[in-house]
N, C-alpha and C positions, 0 to 999 in steps of 0.2 A: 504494500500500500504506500500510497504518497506521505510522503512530510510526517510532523509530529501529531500527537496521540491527544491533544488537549482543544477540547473536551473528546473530540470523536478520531477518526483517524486519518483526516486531511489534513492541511494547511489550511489558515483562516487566508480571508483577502481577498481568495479566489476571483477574478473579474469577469464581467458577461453575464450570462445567464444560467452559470453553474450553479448547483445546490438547488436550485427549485425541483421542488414536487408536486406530481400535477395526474390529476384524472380527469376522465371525461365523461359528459353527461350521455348515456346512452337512448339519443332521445333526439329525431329529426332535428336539428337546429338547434343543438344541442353546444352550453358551451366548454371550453378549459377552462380550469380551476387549478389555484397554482398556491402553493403558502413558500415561502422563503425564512421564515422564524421559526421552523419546527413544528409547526401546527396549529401556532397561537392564534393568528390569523389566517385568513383564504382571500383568496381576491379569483377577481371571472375575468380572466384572457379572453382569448380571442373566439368564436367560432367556427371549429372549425370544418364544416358545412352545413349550408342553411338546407339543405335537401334529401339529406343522407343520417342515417343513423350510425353512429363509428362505437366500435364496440372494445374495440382494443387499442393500447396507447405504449408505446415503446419507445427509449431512446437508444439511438446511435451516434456514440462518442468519436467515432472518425470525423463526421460531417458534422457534427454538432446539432444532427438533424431529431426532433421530433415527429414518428410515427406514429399516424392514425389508420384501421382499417375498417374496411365498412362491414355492416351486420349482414348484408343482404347484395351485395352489390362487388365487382370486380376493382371498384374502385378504394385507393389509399387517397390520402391529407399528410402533408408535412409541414412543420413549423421550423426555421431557421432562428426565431428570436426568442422562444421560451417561450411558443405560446401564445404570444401576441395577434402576429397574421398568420395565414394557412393558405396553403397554395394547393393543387391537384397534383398530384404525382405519381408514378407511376401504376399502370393497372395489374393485378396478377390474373393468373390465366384462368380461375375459376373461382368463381362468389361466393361469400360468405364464409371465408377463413375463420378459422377455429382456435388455430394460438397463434403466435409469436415470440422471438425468442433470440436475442442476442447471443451470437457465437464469438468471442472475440478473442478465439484459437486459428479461426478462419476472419475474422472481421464480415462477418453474415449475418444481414436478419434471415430469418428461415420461417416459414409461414408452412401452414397446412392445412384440410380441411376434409378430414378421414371419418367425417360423419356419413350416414344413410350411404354405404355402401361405397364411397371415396375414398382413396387414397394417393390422394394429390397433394403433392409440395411444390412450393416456391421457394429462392430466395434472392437475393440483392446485396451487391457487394457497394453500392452506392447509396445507403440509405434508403433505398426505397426510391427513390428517381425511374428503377427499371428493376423488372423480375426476372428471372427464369424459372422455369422448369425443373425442379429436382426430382430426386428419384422417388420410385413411388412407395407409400409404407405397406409392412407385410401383410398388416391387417385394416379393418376399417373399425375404429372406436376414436370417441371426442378426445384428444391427449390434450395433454398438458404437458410443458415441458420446460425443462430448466437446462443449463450447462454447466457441465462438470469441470473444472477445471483441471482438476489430478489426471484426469485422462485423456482433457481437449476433444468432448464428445458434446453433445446435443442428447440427451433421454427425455423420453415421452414414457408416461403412464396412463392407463386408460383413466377415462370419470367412467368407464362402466367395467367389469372384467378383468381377466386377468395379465391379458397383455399387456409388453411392453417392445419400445422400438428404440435404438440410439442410432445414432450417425457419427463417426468418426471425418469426414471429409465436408462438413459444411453443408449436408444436406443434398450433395449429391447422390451417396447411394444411404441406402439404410436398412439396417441388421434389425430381425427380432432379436429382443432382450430377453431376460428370463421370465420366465413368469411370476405375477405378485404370489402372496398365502391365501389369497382369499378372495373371493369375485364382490367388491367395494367398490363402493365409489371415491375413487383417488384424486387429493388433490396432487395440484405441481410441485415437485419434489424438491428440498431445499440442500441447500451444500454447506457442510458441519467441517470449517477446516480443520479442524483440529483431528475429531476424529477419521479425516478422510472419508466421510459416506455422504451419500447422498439419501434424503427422509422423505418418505413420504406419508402420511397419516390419511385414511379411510376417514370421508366426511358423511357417513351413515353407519359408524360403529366408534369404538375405543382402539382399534385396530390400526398399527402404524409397522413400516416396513422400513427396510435398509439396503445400500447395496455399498461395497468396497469395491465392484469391480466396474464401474460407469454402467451399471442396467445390465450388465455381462447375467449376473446372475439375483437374486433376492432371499434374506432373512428376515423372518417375525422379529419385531421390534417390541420394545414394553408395551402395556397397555397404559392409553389414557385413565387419569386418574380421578378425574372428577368433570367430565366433561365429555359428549360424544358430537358426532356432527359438524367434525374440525371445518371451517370454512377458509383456514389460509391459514400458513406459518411465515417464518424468517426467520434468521439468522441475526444475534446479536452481537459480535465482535467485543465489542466492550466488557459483555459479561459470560462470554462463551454459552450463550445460550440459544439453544432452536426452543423458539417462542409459538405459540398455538392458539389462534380464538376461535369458538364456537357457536352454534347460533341456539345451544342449548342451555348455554347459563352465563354469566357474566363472568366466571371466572374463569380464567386462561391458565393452561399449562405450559409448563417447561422443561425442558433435558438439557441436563450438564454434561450427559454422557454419549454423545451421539446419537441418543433414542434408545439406550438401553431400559433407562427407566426415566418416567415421568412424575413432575411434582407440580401440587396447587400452587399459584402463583396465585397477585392482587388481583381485585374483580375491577370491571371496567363497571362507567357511570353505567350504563343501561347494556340490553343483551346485544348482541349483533344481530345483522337480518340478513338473510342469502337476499343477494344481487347485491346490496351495498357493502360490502365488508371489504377490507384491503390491509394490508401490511406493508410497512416499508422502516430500512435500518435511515436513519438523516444523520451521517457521518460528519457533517457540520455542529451539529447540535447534539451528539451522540445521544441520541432518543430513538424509541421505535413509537410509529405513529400508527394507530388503526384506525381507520374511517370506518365506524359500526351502525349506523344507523345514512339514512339519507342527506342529512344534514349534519350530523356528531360525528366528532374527533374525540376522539384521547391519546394520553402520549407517557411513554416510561423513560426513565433515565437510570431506570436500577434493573433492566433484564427482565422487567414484567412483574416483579415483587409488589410495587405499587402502583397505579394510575391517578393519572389528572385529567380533567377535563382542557380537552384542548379549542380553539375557537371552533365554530359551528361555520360549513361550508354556507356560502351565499345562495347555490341553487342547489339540488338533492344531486350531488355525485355516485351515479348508479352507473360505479365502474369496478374492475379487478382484472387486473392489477392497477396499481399507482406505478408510473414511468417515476426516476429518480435520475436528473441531470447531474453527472461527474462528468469532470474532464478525462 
């Protein structure tokens, strides 16, 4: 990581439109929503399309480009100024992409959209200005996907089943993975550096998995401990902690141990709700921030142990992920 440790694990100063964090309103005409303070406040960017509903929101630190895709439509949105204005950019070659996914082993966004019988990928070595064609996945299930870095892969885990897929080459070709323990609904998996694994936690059980080999292969991981229904994790750096909220109780779990075993953390102001919920580490402000409700924030500084109420979004931000600008 960059520079010094205090508070988070940047450098302060940073100039431009780094350090903003930013969702989008999943909603025709829908706008960006940006905080720069860690979550105290929210301010309303730019829109960015008045015609199209954009469901996904990505940054790519090459170009300094903000990615938008659309819910329904072949159509992307990019922002070059944090948000502000939004231009048309590049199309992919079929509608209504499913994830997204910074590789920057290969510097790729990688796109996909393996639903109802699909197994179609994109990606883009330009921000998203222009797609290609990747290769195609082995199966058709909703993935979600994160990048591994100890391996310089790309994995996908189902939201439904047991399958799993990775790319080692940026999304040009791509390998079944192993299979999960249990046919769950999986969220996108998170990367525990310390322990070297990659986490995933079943968001319709206590059920949470592991892999050390980049999706090579999967083991049962502890069970959730006071919580089911995981809607999104993250990784805390500050406190070595994979963090977890639910849309089952206010209170959030944590692992010190790579997901071997899970413990109660502090309870958030109010429960989270599926479609508004998000997670993001703000290495500025070394806080983890969750957007849980349509409008509410809350924010830790201690790994999840406690929460604050953080400022309230100006319009309902019905997004997940939250994009985080680093240079």
């Amino acid at each position: 990581m960059l520079g010094s440790t205090a508070p988070g694990l940047i450098p302060r100063g940073l100039s431009g439109y780094n350090n903003r964090i930013l969702g989008v309103q999943n909603s025709v005409g829908g706008s960006c929503i940006y905080t720069v303070d860690g979550g105290t406040t929210w301010v309303t960017g730019g829109v960015p399309s008045v015609n199209q509903a954009l469901t996904k929101i990505t940054y790519y630190p090459p170009s300094g480009r903000l990615v938008c895709l659309s819910g329904s439509t072949t159509a992307t949105r990019f922002s070059a100024d944090g948000g502000i204005t939004w231009a048309a950019s590049g199309v992919t070659t079929v509608a209504s992409m499913e994830f997204i996914v910074y590789d920057p082993t290969h510097s790729k966004l990688i796109t996909g959209n393996p639903a109802s019988s699909q197994t179609t990928t994109n990606f883009s070595t330009n921000g998203g200005a222009s797609w290609s064609s990747g290769g195609a996945l082995t199966a058709s299930n909703n993935f979600r996907g994160s990048h591994d870095p100890a391996h310089g892969r790309v994995v996908l885990v189902g939201v439904s089943g047991l399958t799993t897929n990775y790319s080692t080459d940026g999304g040009v070709n791509w390998n079944a993975g192993g299979n999960l323990t249990s046919n769950r609904t999986w969220i996108a998996p998170v990367y525990d550096p310390i322990s070297l694994k990659l986490i995933t936690v079943a968001g319709n059980s206590t059920i949470t998995n592991f892999s050390t080999d980049g999706g090579t292969t999967w083991s049962a991981g502890g069970s959730l401990v006071t919580i089911t229904s995981a809607l999104a994790s993250v990784y805390d750096p500050l406190s070595g902690r994979i963090i977890c909220i639910s849309l089952s109780s206010t209170t959030v779990n944590y692992s010190t141990d790579g997901g071997t075993t899970w413990n109660a953390g502090g309870a958030l102001t109010t429960t989270p709700v599926v479609g508004f919920s998000a997670l993001v580490y703000d290495p500025l402000h070394g806080r983890i921030i969750a957007v849980i409700s349509d409008t509410v924030t809350n924010y830790s500084t201690d790994g999840g142990t406690t929460w604050s109420a953080g400022g309230n979004t100006p319009v309902s931000l019905n997004t997940s992920p939250l994009a985080l600008m680093l240079p």
